[in-house]
VOROLUM-269184 format. One line per field, with one value per residue (C-alpha): residue number from 0; residue in three letters; x negated, y negated, z negated. Coordinates in steps of 0.2 Angstrom, whole numbers, padded with zeros to 4 digits, m for minus. Each point is the difference from the previous one (the first is absolute). Layout:
! residues N
num = NUM | ...
residuo = ALA | ...
c1 = X | ...
c2 = Y | ...
c3 = Z | ...
! end
This chain:
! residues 263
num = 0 | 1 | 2 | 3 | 4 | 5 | 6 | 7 | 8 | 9 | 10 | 11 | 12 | 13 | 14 | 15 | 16 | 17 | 18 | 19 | 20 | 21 | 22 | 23 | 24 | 25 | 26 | 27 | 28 | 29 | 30 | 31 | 32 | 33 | 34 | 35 | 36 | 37 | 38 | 39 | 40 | 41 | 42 | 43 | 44 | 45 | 46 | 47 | 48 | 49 | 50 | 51 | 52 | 53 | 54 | 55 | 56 | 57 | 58 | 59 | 60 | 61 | 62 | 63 | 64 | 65 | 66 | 67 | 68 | 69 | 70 | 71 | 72 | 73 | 74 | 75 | 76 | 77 | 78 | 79 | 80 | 81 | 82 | 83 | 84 | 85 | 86 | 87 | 88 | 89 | 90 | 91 | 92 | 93 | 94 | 95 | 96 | 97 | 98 | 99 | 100 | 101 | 102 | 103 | 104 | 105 | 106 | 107 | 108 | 109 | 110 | 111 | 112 | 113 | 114 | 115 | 116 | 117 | 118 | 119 | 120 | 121 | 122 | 123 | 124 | 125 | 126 | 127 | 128 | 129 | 130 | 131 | 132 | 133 | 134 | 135 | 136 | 137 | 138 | 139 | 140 | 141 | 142 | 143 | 144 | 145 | 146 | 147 | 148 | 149 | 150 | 151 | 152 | 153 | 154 | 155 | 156 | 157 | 158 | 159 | 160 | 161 | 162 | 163 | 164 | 165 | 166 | 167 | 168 | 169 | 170 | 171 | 172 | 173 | 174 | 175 | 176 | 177 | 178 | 179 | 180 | 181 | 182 | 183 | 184 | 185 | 186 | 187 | 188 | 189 | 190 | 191 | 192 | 193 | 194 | 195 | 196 | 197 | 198 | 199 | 200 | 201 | 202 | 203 | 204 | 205 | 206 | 207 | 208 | 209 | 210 | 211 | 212 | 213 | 214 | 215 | 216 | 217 | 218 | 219 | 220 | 221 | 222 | 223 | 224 | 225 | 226 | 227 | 228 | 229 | 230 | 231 | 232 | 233 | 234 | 235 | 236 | 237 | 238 | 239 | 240 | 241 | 242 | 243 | 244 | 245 | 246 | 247 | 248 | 249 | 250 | 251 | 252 | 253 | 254 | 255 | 256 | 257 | 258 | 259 | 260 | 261 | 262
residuo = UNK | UNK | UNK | UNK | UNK | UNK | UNK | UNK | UNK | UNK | UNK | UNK | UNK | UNK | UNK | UNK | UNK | UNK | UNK | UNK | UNK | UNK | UNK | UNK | UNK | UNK | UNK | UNK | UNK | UNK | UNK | UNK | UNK | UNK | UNK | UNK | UNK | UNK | UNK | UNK | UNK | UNK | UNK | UNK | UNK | UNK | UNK | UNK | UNK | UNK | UNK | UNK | UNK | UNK | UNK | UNK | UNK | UNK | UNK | UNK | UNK | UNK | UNK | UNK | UNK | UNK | UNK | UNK | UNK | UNK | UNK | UNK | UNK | UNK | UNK | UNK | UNK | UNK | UNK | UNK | UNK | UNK | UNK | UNK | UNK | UNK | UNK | UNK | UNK | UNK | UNK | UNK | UNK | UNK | UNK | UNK | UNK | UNK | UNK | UNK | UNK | UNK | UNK | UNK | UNK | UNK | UNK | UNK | UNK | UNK | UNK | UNK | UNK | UNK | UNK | UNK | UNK | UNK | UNK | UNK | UNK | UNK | UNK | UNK | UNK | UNK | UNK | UNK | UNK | UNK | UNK | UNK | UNK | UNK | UNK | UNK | UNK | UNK | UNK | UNK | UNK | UNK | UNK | UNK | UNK | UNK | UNK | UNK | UNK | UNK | UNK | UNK | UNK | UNK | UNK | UNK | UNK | UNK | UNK | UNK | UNK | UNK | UNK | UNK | UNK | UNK | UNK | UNK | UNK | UNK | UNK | UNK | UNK | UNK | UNK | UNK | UNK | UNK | UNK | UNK | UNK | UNK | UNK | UNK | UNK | UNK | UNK | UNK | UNK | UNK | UNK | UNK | UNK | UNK | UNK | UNK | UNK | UNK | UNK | UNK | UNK | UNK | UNK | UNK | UNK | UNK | UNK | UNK | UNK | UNK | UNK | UNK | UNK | UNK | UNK | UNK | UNK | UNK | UNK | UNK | UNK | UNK | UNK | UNK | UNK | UNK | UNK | UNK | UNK | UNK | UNK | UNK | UNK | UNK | UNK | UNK | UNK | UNK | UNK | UNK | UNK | UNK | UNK | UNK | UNK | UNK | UNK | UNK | UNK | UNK | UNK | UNK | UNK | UNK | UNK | UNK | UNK | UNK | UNK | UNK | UNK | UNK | UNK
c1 = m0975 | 0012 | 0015 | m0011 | m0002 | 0016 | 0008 | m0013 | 0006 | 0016 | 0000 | 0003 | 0017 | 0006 | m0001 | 0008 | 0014 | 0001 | 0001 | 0013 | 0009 | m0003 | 0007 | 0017 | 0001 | m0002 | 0014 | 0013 | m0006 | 0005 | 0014 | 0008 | m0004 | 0008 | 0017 | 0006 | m0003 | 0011 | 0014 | m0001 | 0000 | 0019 | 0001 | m0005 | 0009 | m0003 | 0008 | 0007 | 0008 | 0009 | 0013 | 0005 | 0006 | 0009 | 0008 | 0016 | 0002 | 0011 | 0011 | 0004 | 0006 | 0008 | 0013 | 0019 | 0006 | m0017 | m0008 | m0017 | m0006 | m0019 | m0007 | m0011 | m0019 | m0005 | m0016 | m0013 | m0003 | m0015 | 0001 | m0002 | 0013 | 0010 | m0003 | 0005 | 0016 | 0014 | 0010 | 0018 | 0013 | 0012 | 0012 | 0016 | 0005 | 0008 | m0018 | m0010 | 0012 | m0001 | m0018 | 0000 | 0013 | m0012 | m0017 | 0012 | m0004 | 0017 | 0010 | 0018 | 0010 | 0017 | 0013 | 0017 | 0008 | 0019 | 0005 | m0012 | m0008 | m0012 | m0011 | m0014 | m0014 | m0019 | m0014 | m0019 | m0011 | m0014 | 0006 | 0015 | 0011 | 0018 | 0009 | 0017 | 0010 | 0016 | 0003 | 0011 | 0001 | m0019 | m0006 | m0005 | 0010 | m0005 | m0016 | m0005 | m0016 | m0003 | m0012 | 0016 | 0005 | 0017 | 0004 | m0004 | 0013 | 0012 | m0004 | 0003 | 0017 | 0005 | m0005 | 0009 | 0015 | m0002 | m0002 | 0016 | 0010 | m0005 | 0002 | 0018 | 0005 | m0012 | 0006 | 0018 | m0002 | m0010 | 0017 | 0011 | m0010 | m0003 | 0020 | 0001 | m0011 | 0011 | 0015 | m0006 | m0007 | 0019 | 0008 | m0011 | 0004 | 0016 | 0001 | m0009 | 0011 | 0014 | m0007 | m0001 | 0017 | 0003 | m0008 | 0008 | 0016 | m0005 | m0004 | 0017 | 0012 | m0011 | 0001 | 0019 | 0001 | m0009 | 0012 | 0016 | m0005 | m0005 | 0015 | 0009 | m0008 | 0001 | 0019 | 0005 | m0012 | 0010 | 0018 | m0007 | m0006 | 0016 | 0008 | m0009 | 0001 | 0020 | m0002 | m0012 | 0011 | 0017 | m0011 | m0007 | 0020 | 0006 | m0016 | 0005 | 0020 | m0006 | m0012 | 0014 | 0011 | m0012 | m0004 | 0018 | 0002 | m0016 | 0006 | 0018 | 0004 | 0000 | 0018 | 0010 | m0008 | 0008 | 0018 | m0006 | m0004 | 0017 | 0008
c2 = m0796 | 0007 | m0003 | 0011 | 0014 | m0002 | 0006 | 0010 | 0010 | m0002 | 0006 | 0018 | m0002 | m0014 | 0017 | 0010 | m0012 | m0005 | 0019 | 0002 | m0015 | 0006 | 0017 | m0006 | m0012 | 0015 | 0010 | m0015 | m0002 | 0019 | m0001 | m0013 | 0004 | 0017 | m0008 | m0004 | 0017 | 0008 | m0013 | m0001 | 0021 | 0002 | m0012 | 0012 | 0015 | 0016 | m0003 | 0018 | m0001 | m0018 | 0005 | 0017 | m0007 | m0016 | 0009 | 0014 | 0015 | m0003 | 0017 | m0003 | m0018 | m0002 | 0012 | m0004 | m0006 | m0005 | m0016 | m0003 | m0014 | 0002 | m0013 | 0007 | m0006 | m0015 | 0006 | 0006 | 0018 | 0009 | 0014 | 0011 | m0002 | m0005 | 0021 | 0004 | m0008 | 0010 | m0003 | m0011 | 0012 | m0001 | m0014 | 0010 | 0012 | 0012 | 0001 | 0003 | 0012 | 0010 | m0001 | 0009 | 0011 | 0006 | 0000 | 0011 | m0012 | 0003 | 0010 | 0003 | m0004 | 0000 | 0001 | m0003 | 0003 | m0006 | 0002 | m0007 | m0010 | 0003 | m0008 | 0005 | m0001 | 0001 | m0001 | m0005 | 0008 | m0010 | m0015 | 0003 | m0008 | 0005 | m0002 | m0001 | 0003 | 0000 | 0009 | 0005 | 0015 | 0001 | m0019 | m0012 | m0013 | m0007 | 0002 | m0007 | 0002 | m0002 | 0005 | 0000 | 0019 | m0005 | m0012 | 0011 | 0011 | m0012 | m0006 | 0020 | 0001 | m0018 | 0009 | 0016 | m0006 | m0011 | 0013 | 0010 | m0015 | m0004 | 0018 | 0003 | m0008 | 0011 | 0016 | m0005 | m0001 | 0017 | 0007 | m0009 | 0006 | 0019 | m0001 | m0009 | 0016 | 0014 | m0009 | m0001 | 0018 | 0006 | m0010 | 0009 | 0019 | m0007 | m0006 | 0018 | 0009 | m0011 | 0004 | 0019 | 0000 | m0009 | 0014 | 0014 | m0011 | 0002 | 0017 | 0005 | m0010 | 0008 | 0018 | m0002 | m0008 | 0016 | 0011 | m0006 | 0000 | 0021 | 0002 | m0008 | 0012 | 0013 | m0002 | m0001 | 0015 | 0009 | m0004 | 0006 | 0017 | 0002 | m0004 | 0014 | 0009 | m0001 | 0006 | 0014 | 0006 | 0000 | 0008 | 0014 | 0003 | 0002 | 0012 | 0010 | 0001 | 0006 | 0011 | 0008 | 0001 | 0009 | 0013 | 0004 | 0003 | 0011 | 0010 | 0001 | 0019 | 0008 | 0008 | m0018 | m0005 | 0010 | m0004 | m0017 | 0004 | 0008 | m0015
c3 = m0773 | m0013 | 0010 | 0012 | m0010 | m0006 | 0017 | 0005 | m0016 | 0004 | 0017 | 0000 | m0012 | 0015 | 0013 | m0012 | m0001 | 0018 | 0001 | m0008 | 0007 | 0020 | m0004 | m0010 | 0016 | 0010 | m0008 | 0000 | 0016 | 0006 | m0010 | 0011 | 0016 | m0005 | m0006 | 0020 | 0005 | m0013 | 0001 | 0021 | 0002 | m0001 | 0013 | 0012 | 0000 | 0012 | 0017 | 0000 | m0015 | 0002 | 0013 | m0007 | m0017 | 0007 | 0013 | m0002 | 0006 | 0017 | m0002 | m0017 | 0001 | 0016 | m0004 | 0004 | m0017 | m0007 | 0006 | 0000 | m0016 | m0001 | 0012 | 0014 | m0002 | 0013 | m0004 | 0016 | 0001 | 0003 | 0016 | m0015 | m0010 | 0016 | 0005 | m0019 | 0001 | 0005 | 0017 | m0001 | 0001 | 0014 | 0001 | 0005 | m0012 | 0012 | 0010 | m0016 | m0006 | 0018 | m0001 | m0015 | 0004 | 0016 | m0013 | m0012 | m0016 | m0006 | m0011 | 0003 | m0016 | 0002 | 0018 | 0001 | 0017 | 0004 | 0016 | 0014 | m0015 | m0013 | m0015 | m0006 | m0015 | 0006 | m0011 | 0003 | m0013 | 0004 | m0005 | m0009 | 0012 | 0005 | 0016 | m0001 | 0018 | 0008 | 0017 | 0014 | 0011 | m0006 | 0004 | m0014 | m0003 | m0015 | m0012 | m0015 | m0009 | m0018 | m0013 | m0016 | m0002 | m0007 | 0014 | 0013 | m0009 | 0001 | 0019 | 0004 | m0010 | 0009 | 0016 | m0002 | m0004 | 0016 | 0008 | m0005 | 0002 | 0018 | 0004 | m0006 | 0017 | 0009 | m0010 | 0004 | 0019 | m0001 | m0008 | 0012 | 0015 | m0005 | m0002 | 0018 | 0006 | m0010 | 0006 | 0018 | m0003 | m0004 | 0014 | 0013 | m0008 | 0000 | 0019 | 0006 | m0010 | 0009 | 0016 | m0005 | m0003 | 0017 | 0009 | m0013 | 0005 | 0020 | 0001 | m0011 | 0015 | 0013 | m0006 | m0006 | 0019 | 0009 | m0014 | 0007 | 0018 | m0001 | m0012 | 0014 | 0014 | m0013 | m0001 | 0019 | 0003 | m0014 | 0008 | 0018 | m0010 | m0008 | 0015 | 0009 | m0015 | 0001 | 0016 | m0002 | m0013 | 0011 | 0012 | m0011 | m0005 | 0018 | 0004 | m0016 | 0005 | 0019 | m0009 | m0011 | 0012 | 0013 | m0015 | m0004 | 0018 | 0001 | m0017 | 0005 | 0004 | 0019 | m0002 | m0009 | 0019 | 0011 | m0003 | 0003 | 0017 | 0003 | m0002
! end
């Protein structure tokens, strides 16, 4: 009976107590069951940000000079992030830089033309990349792309003076042939003035020719007239004298007649 009482007494302290002991089993309880959901959450990063950090820009690291190091993430990609990422740029450098050339990307740094060739410095402000090119008669021939200032300098300096040393040859045979043309220019004056002459030359014999043929007419007619002339003359003399003689006898007196008669 006393035992009885006893707990019947002690009853409300033992719900107190279990009490107690439920709730701090509760909060150890919560406690745990918490402690994977912290430790697991890194585990599962966001799918659109996974593939951007792991993975390089493209036209910053496959640049001549410049090899790619960063590893590209294996990783799946979401269509999401698959349409945020940008497009790889073209395999061919010539294409690429043609491509921007025609959507006018580029600036035009430096030019240095020799001959039929050239070398040029182009500049994307975009993405801070320079084209370094060397040409002939217009057409690339080479083009390097790089994202260092100073070695694109260089590449241009290397290329310029490429350019002069494989257009000495050129300048030469633009020298030699403009001297072939002047030359050949001089020898055709030369020749028409040789066949001026010719015909100055011509036209002098067959004058000088014509010349002496009428001075030859002119000389035989000349003897003929003064032949005539002579003759004229001789003939004049003689009518004069019979003219002279008939006047003396027409003047002479009657009387220095008459004894002439007599006899």
């Amino acid at each position: 009976m006393t035992t009885t009482k006893q707990s019947g007494k002690a009853s409300p302290q033992a719900f107190q107590r279990g009490w107690a002991i439920a709730a701090a089993v509760a909060i150890m309880a919560g406690t745990s069951a918490c402690a994977p959901v912290v430790t697991q959450s890194p585990a599962a990063p966001p799918t659109a940000i996974t593939p951007i950090a792991a993975a390089p820009v493209p036209a910053l690291t496959a640049t001549v000079g410049q090899p790619a190091t960063a590893a590209v993430s294996t990783q799946a990609t979401t269509p999401s992030t698959a349409r945020a990422e940008r497009p790889a740029p073209n395999s061919s450098a010539v294409l690429e830089l043609q491509q921007r050339m025609q959507a006018q990307e580029l600036s035009e740094l430096r030019t240095t033309y020799n001959g039929a060739y050239g070398a040029s410095l182009l500049f994307a402000q975009s993405d801070l990349t320079y084209y370094v090119t060397l040409f002939q008669q217009k057409d690339l021939w080479r083009v390097i792309k790089t994202t260092n200032e100073a070695q694109a300098e260089r590449l241009y300096s290397d290329f310029a003076k490429q350019t002069r040393t494989m257009a000495d040859l050129e300048l030469q045979r633009i020298r030699l042939e403009a001297q072939k043309e002047r030359a050949e220019r001089r020898i055709a004056a030369q020749q028409e003035q040789l066949r001026g002459l010719k015909t100055d030359l011509d036209i002098q014999r067959q004058q000088q020719a014509q010349a002496q043929e009428r001075q030859k007419v002119a000389r035989t007619e000349a003897e003929a007239l003064d032949i005539e002339r002579r003759a004229a003359r001789a003939r004049v003399d003689e009518l004069q004298r019979q003219i002279r003689e008939l006047e003396a006898q027409v003047n002479a007196p009657f009387n220095s007649a008459q004894p002439q008669r007599r006899r």
